[in-house]
C-alpha positions as CSV (number, residue, x, y, z in Angstrom):
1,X,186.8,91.5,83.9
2,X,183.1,89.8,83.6
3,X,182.8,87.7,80.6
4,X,179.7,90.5,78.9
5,X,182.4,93.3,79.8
6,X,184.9,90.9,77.7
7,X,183.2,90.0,75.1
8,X,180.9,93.1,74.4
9,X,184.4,94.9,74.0
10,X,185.7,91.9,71.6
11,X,182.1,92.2,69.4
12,X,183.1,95.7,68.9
13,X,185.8,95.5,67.3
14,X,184.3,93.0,64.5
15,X,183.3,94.3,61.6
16,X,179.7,96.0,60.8
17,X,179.0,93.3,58.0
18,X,179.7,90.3,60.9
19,X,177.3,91.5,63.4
20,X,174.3,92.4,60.7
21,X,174.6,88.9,59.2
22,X,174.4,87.4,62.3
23,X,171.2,88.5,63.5
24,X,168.2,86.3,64.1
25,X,165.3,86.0,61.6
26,X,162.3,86.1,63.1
27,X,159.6,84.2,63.9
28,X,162.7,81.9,64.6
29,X,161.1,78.0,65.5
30,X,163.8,75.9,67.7
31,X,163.3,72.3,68.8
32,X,164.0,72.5,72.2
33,X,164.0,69.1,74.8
34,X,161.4,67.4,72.8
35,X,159.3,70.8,72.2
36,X,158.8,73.2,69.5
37,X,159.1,76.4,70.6
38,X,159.2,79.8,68.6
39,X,159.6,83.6,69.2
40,X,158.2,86.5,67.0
41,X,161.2,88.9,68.2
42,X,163.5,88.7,71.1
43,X,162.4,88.1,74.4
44,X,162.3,91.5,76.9
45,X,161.9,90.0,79.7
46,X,163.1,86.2,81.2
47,X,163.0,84.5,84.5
48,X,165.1,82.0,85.2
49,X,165.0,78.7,86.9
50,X,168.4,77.7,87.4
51,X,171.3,78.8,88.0
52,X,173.2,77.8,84.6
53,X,170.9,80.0,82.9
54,X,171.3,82.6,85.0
55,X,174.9,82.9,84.4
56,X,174.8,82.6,80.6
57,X,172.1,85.2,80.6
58,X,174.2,87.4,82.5
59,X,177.6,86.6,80.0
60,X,175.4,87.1,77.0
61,X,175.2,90.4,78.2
62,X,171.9,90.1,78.6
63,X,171.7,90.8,82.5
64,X,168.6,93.7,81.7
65,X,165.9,91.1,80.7
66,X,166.3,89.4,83.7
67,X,163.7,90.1,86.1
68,X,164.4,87.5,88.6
69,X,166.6,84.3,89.5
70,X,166.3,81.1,91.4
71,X,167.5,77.5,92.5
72,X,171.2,78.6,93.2
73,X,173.7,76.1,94.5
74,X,176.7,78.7,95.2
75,X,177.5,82.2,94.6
76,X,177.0,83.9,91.3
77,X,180.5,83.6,89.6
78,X,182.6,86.9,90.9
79,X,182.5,88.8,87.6
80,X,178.9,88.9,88.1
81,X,178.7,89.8,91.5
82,X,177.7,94.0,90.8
83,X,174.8,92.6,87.9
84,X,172.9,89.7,90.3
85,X,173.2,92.1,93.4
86,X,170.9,94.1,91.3
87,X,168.0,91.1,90.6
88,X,165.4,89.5,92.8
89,X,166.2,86.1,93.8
90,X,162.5,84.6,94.0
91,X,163.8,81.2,95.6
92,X,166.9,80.1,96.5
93,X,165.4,76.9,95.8
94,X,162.5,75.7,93.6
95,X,159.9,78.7,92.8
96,X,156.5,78.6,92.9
97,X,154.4,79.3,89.3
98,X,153.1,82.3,90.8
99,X,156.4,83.6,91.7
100,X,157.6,83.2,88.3
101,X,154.2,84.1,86.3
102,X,154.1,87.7,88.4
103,X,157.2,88.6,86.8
104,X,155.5,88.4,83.5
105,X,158.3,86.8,81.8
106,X,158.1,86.4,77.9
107,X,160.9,83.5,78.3
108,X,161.6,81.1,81.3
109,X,164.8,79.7,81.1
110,X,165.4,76.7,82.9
111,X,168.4,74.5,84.0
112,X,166.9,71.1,85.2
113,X,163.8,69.6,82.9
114,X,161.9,68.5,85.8
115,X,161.2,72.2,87.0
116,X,158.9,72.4,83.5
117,X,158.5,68.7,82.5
118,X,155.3,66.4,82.9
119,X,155.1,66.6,86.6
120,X,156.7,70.0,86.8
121,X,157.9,71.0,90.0
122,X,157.4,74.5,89.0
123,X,154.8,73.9,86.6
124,X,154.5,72.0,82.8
125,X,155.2,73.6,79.9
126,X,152.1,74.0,78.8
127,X,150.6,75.9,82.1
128,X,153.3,78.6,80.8
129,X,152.1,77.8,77.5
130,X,149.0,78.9,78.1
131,X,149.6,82.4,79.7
132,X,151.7,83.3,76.5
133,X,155.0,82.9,77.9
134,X,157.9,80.4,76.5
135,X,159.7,78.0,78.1
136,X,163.6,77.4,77.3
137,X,165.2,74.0,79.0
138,X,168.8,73.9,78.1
139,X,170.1,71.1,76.1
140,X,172.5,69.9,78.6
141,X,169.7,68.2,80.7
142,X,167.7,66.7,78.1
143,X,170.3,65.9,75.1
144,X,171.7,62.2,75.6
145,X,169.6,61.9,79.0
146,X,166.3,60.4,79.6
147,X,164.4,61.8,82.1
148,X,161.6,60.2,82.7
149,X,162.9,57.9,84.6
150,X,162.8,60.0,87.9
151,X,165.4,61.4,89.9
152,X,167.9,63.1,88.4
153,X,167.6,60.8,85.5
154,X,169.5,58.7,83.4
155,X,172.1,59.1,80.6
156,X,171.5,57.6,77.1
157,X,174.7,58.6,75.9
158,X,177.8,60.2,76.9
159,X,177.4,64.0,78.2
160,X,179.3,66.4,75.8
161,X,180.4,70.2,76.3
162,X,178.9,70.7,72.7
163,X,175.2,70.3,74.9
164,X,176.3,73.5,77.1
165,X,177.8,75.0,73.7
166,X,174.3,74.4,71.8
167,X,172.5,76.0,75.1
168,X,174.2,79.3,74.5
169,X,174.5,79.4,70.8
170,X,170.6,78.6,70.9
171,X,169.4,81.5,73.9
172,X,172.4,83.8,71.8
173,X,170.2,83.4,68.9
174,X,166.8,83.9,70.8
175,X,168.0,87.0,72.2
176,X,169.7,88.4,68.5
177,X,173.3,88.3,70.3
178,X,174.6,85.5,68.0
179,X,178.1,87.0,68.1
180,X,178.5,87.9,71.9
181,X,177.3,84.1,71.8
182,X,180.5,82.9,69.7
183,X,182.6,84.5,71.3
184,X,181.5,83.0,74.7
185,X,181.7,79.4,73.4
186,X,184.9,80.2,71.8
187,X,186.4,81.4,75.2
188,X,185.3,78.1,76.6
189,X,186.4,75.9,74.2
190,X,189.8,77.4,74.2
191,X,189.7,77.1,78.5
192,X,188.3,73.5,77.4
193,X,191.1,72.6,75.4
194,X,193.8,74.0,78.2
195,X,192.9,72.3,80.7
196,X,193.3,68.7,78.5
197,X,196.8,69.3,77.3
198,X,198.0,70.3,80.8
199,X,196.8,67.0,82.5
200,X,198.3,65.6,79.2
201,X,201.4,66.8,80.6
202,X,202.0,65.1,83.0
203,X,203.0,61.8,83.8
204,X,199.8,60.2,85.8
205,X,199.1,56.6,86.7
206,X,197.5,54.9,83.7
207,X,195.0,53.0,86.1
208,X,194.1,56.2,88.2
209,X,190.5,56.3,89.6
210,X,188.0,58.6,91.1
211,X,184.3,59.1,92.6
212,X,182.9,62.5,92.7
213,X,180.7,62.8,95.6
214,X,177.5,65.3,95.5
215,X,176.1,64.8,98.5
216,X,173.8,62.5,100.9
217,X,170.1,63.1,102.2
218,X,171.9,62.0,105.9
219,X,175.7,61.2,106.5
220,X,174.6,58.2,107.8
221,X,172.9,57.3,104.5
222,X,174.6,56.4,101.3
223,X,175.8,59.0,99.2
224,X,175.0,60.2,96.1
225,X,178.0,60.0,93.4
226,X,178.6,61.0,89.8
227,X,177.3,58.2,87.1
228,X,179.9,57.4,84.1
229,X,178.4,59.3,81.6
230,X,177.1,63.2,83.5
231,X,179.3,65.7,83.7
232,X,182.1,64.6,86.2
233,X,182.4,61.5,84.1
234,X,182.9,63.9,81.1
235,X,185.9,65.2,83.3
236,X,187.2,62.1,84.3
237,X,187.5,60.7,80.6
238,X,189.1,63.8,79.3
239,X,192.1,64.1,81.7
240,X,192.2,60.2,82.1
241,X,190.8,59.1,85.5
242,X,188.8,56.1,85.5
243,X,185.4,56.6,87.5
244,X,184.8,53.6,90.0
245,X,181.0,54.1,89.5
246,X,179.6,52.2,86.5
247,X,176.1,53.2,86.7
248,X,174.5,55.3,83.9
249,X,171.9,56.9,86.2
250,X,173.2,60.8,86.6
251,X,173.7,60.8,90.4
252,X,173.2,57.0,91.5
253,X,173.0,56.2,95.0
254,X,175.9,53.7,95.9
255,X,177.2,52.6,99.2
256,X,180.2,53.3,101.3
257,X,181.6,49.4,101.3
258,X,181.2,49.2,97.5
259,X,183.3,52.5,97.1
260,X,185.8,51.0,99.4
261,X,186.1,48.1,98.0
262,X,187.2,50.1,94.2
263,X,189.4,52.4,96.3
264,X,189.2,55.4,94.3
265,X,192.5,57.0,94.1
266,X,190.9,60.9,94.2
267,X,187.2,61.5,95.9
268,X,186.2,64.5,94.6
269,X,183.8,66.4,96.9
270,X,180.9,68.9,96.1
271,X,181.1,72.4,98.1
272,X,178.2,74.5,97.9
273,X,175.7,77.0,99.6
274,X,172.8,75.1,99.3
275,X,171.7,73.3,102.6
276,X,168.7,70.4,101.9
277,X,170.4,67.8,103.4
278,X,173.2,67.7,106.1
279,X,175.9,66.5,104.1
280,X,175.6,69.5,101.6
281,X,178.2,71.0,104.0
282,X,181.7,70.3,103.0
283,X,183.0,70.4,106.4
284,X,180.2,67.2,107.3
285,X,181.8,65.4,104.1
286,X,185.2,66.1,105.2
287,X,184.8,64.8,108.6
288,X,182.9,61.7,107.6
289,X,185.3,60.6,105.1
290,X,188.1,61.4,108.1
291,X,185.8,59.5,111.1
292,X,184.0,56.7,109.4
293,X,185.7,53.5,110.4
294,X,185.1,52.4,106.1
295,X,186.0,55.5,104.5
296,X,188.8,56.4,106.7
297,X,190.8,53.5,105.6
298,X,190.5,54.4,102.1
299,X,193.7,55.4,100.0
300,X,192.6,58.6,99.0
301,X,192.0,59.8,102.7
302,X,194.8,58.6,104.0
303,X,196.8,60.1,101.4
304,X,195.4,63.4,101.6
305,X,193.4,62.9,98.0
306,X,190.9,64.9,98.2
307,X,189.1,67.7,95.5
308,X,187.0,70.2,96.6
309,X,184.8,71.4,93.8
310,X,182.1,74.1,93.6
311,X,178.7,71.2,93.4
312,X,177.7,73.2,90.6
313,X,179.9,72.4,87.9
314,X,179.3,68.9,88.5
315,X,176.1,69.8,86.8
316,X,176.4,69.9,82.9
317,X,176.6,73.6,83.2
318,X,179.3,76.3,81.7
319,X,180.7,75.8,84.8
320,X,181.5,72.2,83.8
321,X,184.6,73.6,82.1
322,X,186.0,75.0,85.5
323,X,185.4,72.2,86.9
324,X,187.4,70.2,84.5
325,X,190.0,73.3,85.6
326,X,190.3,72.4,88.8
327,X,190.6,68.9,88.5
328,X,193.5,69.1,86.3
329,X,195.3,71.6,88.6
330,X,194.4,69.2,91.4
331,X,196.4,66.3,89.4
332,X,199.4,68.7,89.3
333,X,199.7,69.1,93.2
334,X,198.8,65.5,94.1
335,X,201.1,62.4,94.7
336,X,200.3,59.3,93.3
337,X,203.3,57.4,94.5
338,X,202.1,53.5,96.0
């Protein structure tokens, strides 16, 4: 059952009162990455850059106002299979402004801050601005993270689920659907809070280590891996895995001998769809780590330690919280024994 299906039927079954003192006041004025933003009534029409905001448009029941999608890493998640099959994907990739504009959007919603920011890949802010239409970054890229350091940018602070929480509360409340909203955050939470106590349960090395792995611009090239304080690391910390990466950039670049030389217990690799560079194919990860005369040697290849993960909830994303799901079933089927 798709999560709209779910909790549409849930919000129906609250009382009449609930629902009406719920809804949004308008002209409702958010602060949103740095920018004020405001909206005279809900938005009828959105675009979105990004795949996490496609996907909590589409469990806010909100799948109508979408009039087209873009930069996808993997597959829309299965229970929305039926409503994406019925959208235009614009890009696969980055749009361009045109793309976007000709859908004549009254809201962009948009995953990664650099699409929109200064030197906008898709365009600023204020080039939407100026055709009347608003732009909606969520929080998860732009709360505790500085981004104007290039790249992917660089955490300030530890990443929290309460970022990804405050992005759907926040669009719930744009869009007047502040209970479908709570009860989408409260489903999450409640799969959030699962997953903890069953790693909790069981009876783990107290020294255990990891390095996610997102991908490289050449297998021969050093990889990209998962700072301490992004997403993964958020995984990591709440199921008790040390990360062998100490860097507070989101996705630093480190090399092969230094991650052999911490000897990660797990490497958890990134599968997805998208194909930029060669080693966004799981299959090239898998054989590197299995041919390479350093990574071949390491404990958690030759012990058969290795976590495939869909690359998108490595992203501070509602898909985070699977992630942290199949990382903590991963714990239950490995063995740690040295």
């Amino acid at each position: 059952m798709i999560f709209a299906r779910h909790l549409l039927a849930t919000l129906a079954l609250l009382p009449t009162a609930h629902v009406i003192a719920d809804n949004t006041a308008y002209p409702l004025t958010l602060n949103n990455c740095g920018r004020e933003i405001s909206f005279q009534s809900a938005p009828k029409s959105a675009v979105t850059v990004g795949q996490s905001a496609t996907e909590i448009l589409y469990a806010l029941g909100l799948a109508e106002t979408v009039k087209g999608t873009s930069v996808w890493f993997n597959p829309v998640l299965p229970q929305f299979n039926v409503i994406d099959a019925g959208i235009e994907r614009i890009a696969d990739n980055d749009p361009s402004f045109e793309a976007v504009v000709s859908k004549k959007p009254d809201l962009v919603a948009v995953q990664y801050e650099w699409h929109v920011g200064p030197t906008g890949s898709v365009a600023t802010r204020d080039q939407f601005e100026d055709l009347g239409i608003a732009t909606y970054i969520m929080p998860a890229d732009c709360d505790t993270k500085d981004n104007a350091t290039g790249g992917d940018g660089t955490r300030t602070a530890a990443f929290s689920t309460q970022s990804v929480y405050k992005g759907i509360t926040e669009l719930a409340t744009i869009f007047n659907v502040q209970a479908v909203g709570e009860e989408l955050v409260s489903e999450l939470e409640a799969r959030e809070a699962r997953a903890i106590a069953n790693a909790e349960r069981l009876e783990l090395p107290e020294d255990l280590s990891a390095v996610f792995w997102f991908s490289s611009p050449d297998q021969s090239v050093d990889p990209y891996v998962a700072g301490r304080l992004g997403a993964p690391g958020y995984m990591m910390e709440k199921l008790g895995i040390r990360n062998v990466v100490e860097s507070d950039e989101e996705w630093p670049i480190v090399g092969w001998e230094s991650i052999a030389r911490a000897d990660p217990d797990i490497i958890v690799v990134a599968q997805m769809d998208r194909r930029r560079y060669p080693a966004d194919d799981i299959a090239a990860k898998l054989d590197f780590l299995h041919n390479d005369p350093v990574t071949r040697e390491m404990t958690a290849v030759r012990n058969g330690r290795i976590v495939e993960m869909d690359a998108h909830a490595m992203s501070a994303t509602m898909r985070t919280i699977l992630g942290l799901e199949t990382l903590a079933d991963a714990l239950t089927t490995l063995s740690f024994q040295r």
